[in-house]
LOSEBA-828227 format. One record per residue (C-alpha): residue number from 1; residue in three letters; x, y negated, z. Coordinates in nm, 3 decimals, padded with zeros to 5 digits. Example, Ala and Ser with C-alpha at 12.3 -4.5 7.8 and 13.67 -1.06 7.14 Angstrom:
residues 2
@num->1	residuo->ALA	X->01.230	Y->00.450	Z->00.780;
@num->2	residuo->SER	X->01.367	Y->00.106	Z->00.714;
end
This chain:
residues 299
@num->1	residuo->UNK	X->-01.711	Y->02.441	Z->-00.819;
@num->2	residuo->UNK	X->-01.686	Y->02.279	Z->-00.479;
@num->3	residuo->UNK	X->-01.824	Y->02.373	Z->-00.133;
@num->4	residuo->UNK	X->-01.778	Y->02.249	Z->00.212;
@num->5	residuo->UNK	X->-01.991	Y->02.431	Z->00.529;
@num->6	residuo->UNK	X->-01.911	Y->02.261	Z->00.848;
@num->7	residuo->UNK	X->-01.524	Y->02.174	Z->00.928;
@num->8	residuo->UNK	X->-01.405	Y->02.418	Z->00.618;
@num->9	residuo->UNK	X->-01.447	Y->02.410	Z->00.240;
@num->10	residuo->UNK	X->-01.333	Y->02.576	Z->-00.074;
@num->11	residuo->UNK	X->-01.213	Y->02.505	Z->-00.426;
@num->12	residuo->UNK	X->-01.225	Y->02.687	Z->-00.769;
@num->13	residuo->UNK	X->-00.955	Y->02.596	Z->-00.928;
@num->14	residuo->UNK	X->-00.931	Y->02.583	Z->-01.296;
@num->15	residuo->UNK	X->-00.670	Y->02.862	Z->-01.434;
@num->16	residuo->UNK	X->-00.613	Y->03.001	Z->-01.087;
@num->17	residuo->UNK	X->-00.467	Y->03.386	Z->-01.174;
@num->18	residuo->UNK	X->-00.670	Y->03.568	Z->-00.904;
@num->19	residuo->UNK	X->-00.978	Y->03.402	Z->-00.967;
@num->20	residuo->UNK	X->-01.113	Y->03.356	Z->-00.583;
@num->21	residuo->UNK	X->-01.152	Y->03.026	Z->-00.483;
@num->22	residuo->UNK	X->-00.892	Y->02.794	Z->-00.243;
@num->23	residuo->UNK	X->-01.019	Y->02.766	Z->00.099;
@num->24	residuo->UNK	X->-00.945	Y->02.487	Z->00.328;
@num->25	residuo->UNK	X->-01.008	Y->02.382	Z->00.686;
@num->26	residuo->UNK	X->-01.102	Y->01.985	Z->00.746;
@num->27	residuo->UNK	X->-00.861	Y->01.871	Z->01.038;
@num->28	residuo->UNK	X->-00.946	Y->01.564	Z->01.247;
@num->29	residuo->UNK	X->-00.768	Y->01.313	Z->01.010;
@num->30	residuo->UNK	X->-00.942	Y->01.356	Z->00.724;
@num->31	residuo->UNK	X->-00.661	Y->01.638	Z->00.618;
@num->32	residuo->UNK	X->-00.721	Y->01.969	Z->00.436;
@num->33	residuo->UNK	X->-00.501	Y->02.220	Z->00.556;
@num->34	residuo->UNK	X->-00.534	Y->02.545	Z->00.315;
@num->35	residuo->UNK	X->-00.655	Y->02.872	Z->00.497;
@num->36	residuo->UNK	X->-00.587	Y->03.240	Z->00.465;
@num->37	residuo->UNK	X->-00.240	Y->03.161	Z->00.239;
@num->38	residuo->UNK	X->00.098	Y->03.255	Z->00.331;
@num->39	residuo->UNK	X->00.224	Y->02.935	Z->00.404;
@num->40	residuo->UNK	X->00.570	Y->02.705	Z->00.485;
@num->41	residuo->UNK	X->00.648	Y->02.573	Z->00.849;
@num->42	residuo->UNK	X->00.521	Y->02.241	Z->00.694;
@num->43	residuo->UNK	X->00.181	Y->02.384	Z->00.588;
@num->44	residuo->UNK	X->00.259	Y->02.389	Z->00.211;
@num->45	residuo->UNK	X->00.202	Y->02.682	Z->00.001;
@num->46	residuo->UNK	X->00.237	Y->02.827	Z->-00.327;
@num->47	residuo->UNK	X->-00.022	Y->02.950	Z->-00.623;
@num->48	residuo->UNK	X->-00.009	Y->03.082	Z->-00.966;
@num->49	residuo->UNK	X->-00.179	Y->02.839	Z->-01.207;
@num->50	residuo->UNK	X->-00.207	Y->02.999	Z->-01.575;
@num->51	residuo->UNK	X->00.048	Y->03.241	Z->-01.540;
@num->52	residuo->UNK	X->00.292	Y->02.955	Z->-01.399;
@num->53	residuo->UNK	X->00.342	Y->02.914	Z->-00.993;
@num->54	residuo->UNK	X->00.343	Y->02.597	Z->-00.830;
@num->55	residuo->UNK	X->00.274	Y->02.368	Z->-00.526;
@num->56	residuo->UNK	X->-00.120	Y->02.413	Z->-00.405;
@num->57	residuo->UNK	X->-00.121	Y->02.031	Z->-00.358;
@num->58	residuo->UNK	X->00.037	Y->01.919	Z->-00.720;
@num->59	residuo->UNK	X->-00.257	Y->02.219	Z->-00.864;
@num->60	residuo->UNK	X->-00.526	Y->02.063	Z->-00.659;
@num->61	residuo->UNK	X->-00.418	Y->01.697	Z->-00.793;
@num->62	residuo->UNK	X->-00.370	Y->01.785	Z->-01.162;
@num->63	residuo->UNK	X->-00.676	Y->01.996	Z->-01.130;
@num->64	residuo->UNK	X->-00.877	Y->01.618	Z->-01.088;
@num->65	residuo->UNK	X->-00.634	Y->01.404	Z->-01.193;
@num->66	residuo->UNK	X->-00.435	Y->01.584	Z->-01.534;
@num->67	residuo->UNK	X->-00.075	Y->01.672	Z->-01.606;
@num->68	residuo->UNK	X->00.194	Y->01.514	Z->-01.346;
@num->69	residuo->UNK	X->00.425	Y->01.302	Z->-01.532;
@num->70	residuo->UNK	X->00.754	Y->01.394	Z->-01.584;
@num->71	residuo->UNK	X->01.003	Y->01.244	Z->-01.318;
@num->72	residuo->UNK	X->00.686	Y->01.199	Z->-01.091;
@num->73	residuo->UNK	X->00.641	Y->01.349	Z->-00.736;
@num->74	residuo->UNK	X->00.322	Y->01.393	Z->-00.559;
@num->75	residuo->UNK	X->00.350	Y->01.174	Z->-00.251;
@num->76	residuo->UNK	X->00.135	Y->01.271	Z->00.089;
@num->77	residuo->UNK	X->00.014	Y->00.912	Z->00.267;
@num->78	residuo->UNK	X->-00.066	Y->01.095	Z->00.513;
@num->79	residuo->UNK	X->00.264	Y->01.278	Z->00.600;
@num->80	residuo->UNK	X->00.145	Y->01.610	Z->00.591;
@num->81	residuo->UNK	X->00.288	Y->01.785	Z->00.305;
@num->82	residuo->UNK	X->00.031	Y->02.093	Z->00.304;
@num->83	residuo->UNK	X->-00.261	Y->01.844	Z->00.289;
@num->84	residuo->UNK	X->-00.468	Y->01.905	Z->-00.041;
@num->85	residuo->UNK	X->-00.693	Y->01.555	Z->00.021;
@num->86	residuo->UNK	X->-00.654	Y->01.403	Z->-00.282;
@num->87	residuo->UNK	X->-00.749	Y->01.075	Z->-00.105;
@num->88	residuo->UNK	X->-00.461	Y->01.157	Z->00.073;
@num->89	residuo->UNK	X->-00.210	Y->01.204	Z->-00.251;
@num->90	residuo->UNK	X->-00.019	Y->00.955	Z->-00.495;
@num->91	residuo->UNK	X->00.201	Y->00.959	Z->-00.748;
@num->92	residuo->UNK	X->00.565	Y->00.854	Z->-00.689;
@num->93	residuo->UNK	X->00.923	Y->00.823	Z->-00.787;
@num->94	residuo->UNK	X->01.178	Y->01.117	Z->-00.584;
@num->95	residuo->UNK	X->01.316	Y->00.829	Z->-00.423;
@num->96	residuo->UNK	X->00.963	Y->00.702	Z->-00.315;
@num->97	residuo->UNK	X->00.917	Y->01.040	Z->-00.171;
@num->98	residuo->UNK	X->01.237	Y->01.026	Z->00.013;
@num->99	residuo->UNK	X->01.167	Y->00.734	Z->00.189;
@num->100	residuo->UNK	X->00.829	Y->00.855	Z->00.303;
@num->101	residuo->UNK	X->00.995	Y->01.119	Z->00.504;
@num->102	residuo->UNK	X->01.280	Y->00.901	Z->00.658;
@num->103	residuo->UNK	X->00.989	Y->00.672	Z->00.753;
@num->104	residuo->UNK	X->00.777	Y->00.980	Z->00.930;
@num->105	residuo->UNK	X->01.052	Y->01.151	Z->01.050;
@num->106	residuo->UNK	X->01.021	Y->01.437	Z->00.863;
@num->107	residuo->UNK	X->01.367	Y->01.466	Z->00.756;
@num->108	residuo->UNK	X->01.434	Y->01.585	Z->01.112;
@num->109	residuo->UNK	X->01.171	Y->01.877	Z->01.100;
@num->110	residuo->UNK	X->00.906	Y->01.698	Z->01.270;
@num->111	residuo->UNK	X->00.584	Y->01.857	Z->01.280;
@num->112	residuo->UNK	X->00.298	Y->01.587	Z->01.303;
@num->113	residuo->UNK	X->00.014	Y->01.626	Z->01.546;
@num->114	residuo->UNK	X->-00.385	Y->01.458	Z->01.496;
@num->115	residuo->UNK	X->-00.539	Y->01.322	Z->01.795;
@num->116	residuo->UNK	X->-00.894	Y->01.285	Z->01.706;
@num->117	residuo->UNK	X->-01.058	Y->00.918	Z->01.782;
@num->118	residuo->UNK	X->-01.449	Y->00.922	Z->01.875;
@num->119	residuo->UNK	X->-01.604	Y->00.657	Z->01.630;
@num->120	residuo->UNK	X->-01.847	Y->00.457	Z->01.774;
@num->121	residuo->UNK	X->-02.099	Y->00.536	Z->01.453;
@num->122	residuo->UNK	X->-02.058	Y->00.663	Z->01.077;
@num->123	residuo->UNK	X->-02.150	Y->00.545	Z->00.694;
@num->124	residuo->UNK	X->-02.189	Y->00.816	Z->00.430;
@num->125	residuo->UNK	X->-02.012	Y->00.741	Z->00.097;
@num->126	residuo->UNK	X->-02.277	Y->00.810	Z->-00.224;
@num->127	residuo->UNK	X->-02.086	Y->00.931	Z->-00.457;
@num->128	residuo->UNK	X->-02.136	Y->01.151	Z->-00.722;
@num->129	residuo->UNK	X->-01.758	Y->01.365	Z->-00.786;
@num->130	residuo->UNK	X->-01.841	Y->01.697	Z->-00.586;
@num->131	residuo->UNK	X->-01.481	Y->01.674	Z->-00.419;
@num->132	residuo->UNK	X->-01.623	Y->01.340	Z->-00.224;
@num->133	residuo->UNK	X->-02.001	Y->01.455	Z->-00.157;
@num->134	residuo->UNK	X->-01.954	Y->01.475	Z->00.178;
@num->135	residuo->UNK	X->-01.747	Y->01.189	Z->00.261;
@num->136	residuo->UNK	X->-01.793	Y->00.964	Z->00.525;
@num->137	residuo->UNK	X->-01.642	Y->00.638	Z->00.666;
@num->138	residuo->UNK	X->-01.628	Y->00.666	Z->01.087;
@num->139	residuo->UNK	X->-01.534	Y->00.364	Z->01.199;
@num->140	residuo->UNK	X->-01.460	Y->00.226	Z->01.594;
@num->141	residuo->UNK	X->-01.547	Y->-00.160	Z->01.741;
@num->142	residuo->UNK	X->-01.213	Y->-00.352	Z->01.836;
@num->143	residuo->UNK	X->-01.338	Y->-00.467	Z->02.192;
@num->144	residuo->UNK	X->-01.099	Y->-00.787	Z->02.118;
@num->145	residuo->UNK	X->-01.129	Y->-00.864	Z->01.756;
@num->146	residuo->UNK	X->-01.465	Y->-00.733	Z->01.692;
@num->147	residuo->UNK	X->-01.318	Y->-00.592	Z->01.395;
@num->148	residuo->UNK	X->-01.509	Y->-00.230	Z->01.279;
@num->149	residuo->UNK	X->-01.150	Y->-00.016	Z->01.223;
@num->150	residuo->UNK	X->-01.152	Y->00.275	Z->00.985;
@num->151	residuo->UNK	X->-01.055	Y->00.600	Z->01.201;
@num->152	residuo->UNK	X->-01.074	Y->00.911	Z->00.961;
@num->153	residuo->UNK	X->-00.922	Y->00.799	Z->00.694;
@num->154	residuo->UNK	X->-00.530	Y->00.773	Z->00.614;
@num->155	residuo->UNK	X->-00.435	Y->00.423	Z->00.520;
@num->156	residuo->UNK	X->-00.220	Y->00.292	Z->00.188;
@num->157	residuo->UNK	X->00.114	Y->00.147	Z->00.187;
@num->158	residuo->UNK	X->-00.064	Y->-00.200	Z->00.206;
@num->159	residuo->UNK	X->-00.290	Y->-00.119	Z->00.483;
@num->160	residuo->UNK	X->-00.595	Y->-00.078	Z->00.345;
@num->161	residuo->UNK	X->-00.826	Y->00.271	Z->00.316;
@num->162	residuo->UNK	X->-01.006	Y->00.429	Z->-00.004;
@num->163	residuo->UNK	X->-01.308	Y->00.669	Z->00.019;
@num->164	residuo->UNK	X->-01.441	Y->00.806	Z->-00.290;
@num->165	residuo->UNK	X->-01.283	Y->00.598	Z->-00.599;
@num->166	residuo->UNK	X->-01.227	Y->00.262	Z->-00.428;
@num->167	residuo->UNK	X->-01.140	Y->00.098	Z->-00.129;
@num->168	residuo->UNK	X->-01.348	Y->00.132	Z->00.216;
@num->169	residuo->UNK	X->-01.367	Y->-00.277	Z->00.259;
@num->170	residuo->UNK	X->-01.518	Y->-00.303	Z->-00.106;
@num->171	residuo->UNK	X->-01.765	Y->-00.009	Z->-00.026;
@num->172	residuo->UNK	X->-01.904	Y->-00.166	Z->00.288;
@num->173	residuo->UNK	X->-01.901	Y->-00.550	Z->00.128;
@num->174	residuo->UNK	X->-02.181	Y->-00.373	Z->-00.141;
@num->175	residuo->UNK	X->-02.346	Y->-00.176	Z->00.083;
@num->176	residuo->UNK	X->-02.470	Y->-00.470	Z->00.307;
@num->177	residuo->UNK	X->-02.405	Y->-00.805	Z->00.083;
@num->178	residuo->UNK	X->-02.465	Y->-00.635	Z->-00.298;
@num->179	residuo->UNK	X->-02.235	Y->-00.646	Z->-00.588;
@num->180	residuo->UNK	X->-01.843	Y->-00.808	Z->-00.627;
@num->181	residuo->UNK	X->-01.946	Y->-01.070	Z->-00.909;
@num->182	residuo->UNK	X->-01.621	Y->-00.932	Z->-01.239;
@num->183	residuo->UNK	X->-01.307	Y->-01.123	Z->-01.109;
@num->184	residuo->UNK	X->-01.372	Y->-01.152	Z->-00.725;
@num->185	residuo->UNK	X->-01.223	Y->-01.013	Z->-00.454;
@num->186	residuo->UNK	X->-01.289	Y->-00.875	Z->-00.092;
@num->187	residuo->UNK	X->-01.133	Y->-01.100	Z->00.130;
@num->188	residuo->UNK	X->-01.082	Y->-01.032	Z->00.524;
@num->189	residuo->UNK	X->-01.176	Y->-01.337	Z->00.783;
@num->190	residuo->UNK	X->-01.016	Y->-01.164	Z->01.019;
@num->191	residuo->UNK	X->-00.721	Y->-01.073	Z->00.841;
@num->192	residuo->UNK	X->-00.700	Y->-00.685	Z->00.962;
@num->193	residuo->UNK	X->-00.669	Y->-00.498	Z->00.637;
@num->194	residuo->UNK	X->-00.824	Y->-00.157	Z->00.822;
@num->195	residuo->UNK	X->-01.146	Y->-00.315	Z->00.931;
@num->196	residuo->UNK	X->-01.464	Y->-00.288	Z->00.702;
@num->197	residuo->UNK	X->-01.693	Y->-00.505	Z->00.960;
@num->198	residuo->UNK	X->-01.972	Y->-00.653	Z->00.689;
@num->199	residuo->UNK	X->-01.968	Y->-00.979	Z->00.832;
@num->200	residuo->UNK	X->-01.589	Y->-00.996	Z->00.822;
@num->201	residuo->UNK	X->-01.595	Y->-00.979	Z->00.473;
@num->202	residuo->UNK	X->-01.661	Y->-01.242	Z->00.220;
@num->203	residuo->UNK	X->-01.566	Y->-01.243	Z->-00.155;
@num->204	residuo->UNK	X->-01.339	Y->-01.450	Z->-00.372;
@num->205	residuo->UNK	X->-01.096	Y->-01.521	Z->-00.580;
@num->206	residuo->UNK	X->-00.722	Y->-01.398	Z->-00.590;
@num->207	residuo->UNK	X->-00.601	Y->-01.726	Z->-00.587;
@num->208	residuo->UNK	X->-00.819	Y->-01.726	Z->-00.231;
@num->209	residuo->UNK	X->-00.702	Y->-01.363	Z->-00.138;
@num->210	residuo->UNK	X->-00.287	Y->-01.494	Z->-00.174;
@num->211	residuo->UNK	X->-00.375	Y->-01.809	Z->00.042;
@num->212	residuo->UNK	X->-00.523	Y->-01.651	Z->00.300;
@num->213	residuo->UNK	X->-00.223	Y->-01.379	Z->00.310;
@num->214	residuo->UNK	X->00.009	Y->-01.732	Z->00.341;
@num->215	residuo->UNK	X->-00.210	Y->-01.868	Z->00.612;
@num->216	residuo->UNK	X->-00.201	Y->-01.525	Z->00.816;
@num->217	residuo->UNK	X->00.180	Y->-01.473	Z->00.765;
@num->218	residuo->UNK	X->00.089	Y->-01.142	Z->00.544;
@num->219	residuo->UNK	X->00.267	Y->-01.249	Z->00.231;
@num->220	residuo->UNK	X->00.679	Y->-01.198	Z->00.237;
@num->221	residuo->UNK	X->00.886	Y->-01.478	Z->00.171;
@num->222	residuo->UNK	X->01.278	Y->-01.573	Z->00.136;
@num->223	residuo->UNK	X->01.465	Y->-01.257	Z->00.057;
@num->224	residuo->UNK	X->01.235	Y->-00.998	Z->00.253;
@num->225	residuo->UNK	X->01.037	Y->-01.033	Z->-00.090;
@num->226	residuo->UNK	X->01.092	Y->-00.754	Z->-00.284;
@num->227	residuo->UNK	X->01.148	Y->-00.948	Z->-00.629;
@num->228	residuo->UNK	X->01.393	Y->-01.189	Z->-00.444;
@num->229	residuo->UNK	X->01.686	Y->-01.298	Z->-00.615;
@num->230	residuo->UNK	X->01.891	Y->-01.465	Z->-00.328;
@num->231	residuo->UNK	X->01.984	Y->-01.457	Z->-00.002;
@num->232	residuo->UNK	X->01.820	Y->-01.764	Z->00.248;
@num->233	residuo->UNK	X->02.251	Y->-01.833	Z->00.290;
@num->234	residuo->UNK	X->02.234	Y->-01.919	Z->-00.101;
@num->235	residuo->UNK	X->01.902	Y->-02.113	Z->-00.141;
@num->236	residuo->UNK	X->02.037	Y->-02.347	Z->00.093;
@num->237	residuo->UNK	X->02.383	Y->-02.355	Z->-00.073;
@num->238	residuo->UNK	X->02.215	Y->-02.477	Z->-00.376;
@num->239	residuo->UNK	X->02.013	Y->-02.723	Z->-00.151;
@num->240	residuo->UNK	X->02.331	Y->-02.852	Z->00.016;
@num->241	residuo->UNK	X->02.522	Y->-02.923	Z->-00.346;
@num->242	residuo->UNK	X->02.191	Y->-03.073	Z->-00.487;
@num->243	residuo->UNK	X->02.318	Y->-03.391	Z->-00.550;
@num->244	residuo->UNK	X->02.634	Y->-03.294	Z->-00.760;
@num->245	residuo->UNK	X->02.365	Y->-03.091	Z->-00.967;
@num->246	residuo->UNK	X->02.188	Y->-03.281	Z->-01.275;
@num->247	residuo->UNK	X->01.814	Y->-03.335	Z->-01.224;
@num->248	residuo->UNK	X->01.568	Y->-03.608	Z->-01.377;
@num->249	residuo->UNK	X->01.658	Y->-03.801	Z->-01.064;
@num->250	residuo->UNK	X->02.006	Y->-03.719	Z->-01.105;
@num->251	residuo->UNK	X->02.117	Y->-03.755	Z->-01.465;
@num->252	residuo->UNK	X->02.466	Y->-03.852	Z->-01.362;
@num->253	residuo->UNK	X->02.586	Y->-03.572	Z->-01.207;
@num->254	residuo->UNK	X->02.804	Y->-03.340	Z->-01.391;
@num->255	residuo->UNK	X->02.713	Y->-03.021	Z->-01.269;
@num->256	residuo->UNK	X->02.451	Y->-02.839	Z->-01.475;
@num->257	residuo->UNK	X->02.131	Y->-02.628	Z->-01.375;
@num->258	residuo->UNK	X->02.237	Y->-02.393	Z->-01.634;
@num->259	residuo->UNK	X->02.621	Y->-02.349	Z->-01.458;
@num->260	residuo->UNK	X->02.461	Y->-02.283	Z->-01.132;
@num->261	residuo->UNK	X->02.258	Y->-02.044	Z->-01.280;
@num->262	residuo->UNK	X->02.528	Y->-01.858	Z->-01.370;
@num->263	residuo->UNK	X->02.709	Y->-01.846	Z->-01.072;
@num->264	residuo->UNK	X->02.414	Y->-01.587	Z->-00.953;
@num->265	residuo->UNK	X->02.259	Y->-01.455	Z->-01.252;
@num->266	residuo->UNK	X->01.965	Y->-01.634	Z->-01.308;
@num->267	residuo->UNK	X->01.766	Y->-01.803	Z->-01.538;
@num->268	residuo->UNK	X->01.774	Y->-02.240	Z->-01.532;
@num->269	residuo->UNK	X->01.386	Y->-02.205	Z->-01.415;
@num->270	residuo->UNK	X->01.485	Y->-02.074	Z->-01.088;
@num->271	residuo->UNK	X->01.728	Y->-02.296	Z->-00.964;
@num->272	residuo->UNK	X->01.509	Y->-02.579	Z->-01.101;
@num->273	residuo->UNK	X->01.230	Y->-02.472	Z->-00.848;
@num->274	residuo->UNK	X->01.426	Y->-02.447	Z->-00.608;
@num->275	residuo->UNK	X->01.584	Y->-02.779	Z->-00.648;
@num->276	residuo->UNK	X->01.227	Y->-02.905	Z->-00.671;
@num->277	residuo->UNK	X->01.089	Y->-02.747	Z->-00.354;
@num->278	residuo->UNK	X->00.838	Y->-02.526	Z->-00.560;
@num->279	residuo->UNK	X->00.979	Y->-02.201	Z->-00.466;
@num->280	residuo->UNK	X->01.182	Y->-02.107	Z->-00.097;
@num->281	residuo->UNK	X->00.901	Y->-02.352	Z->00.084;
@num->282	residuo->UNK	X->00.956	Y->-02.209	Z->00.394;
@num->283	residuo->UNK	X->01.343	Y->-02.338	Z->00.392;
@num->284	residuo->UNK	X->01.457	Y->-02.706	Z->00.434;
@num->285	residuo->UNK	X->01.404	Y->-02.931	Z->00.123;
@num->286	residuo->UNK	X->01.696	Y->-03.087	Z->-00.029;
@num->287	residuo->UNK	X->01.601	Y->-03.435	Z->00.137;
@num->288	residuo->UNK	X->01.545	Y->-03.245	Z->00.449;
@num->289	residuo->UNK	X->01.916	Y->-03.064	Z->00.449;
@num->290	residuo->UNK	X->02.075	Y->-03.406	Z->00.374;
@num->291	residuo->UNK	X->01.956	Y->-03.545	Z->00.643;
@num->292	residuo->UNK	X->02.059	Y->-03.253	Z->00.882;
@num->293	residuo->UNK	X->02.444	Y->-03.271	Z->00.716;
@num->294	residuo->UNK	X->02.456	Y->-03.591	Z->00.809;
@num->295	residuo->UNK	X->02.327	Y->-03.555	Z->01.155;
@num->296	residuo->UNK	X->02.584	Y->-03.340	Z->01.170;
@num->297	residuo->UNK	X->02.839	Y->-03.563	Z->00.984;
@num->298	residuo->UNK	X->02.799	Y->-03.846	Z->01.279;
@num->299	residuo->UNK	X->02.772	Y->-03.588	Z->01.540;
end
């Protein structure tokens, strides 16, 4: 059972050893923050869950979610670790964990404050899970941009916001356009990530969503992508020896794709790309780097 009466709310949880339900207040940001418990400096608190104690927040989340997997953590996205918003939870590695709090400061002790933002007008989220009956998405008009910015809710990692059991850009494309045809996206015109403006949204497909993440500069490239196997140093290395390196333009020279390979531990497909200007883009063809060396050569 689940009940919320103005800023404050309670929980039954399943298996909880003195049977009285968890009670939470609703804080500006969307947090809960659990009431009338002996809690930590950093608002978390403990409970006794079928004879075993634990963490409120990892009873709240297996209480919706299931069993935490072994070598998992329950991450906070919104850097309050006595938040029991399971909006506001994920699952995560230790190390994933650790980096949240270098990130937030929290390895220092810092204790994070909510300034609450006036929205400039509010959509209620139907949904039918009783933990998200009452869930709305506030939103405030960028005066620039025109963009309608989500302001109650904590974002993701990749800068977008959920409500209920999506995301608050797909919620707002059905409300006022209809369905996502099976295989579309929501794609942003304006390329914010946090705003859910209706006519800033338009769908289509991922190939669409990844060129309009190159066009706006979103998407990483070189080595500041994560599955990067070089440095920008080597990729233009390779570029520079290009012509002692056997190619179907080059079947002369004696140095192999495979041999190159080797010299950084990858596969023959990789340096081949690069070689053929399908991969590293943003860098200086082979043609282009030639004539650059000799500029230089003359010089």
């Amino acid at each position: 059972m689940f009940e919320t009466t103005n800023n404050y709310g309670e929980i039954w949880l399943k298996g909880n050893s003195n049977k009285k339900p968890l009670k939470y207040e609703i804080l500006p940001n969307g947090c809960y923050k659990v009431v009338g418990r002996k809690l930590r400096k950093d608002g978390r608190g403990r409970i006794c869950i079928n004879g075993k104690e634990t963490y409120i927040h990892r009873a709240v989340y297996e209480h919706y979610y299931g069993e935490i997997p072994k070598g998992f953590v329950i991450r906070h996205l919104c850097d309050f670790g006595g938040c029991i918003n399971i909006e506001h939870m994920e699952l995560g590695t230790q190390k994933d964990n650790v980096q949240d709090m270098i990130k937030s400061g929290r390895t220092r002790g810092k204790v994070n404050s909510f300034e609450k933002i006036q929205p400039d007008f509010s959509f209620k989220v139907n949904n039918d899970s009783p933990f998200h009956k009452h869930m709305t998405i506030d939103v405030k008009i960028n005066e620039v941009t025109r963009c309608w910015e989500v302001v109650n809710r904590v974002p993701t990692p990749d800068g977008y916001f959920r409500v209920a059991d999506g995301f608050a850009h797909r919620f707002m494309y059905k409300k006022f356009h209809g369905d996502i045809p099976k295989g579309y996206v929501v794609r942003h015109k304006c390329h914010n990530r946090a705003c859910v403006a209706p006519h800033h949204l338009v769908i289509g497909t991922p190939k669409d969503n990844v060129e309009d993440k190159v066009k706006s500069g979103r998407q990483l490239k070189g080595s500041t992508h994560g599955m990067s196997k070089l440095t920008e140093l080597q990729a233009i290395f390779i570029r520079i020896i290009s012509p002692l390196i056997n190619t179907k333009e080059n079947q002369k020279a004696g140095l192999k794709q495979e041999e190159v390979a080797e010299w950084f531990g990858l596969r023959q497909a990789y340096i081949s790309a690069l070689l053929y200007n399908k991969s590293w883009k943003h860098l200086p063809n082979h043609k282009e780097i030639r004539e650059i060396v000799r500029e230089i050569d003359v010089s």
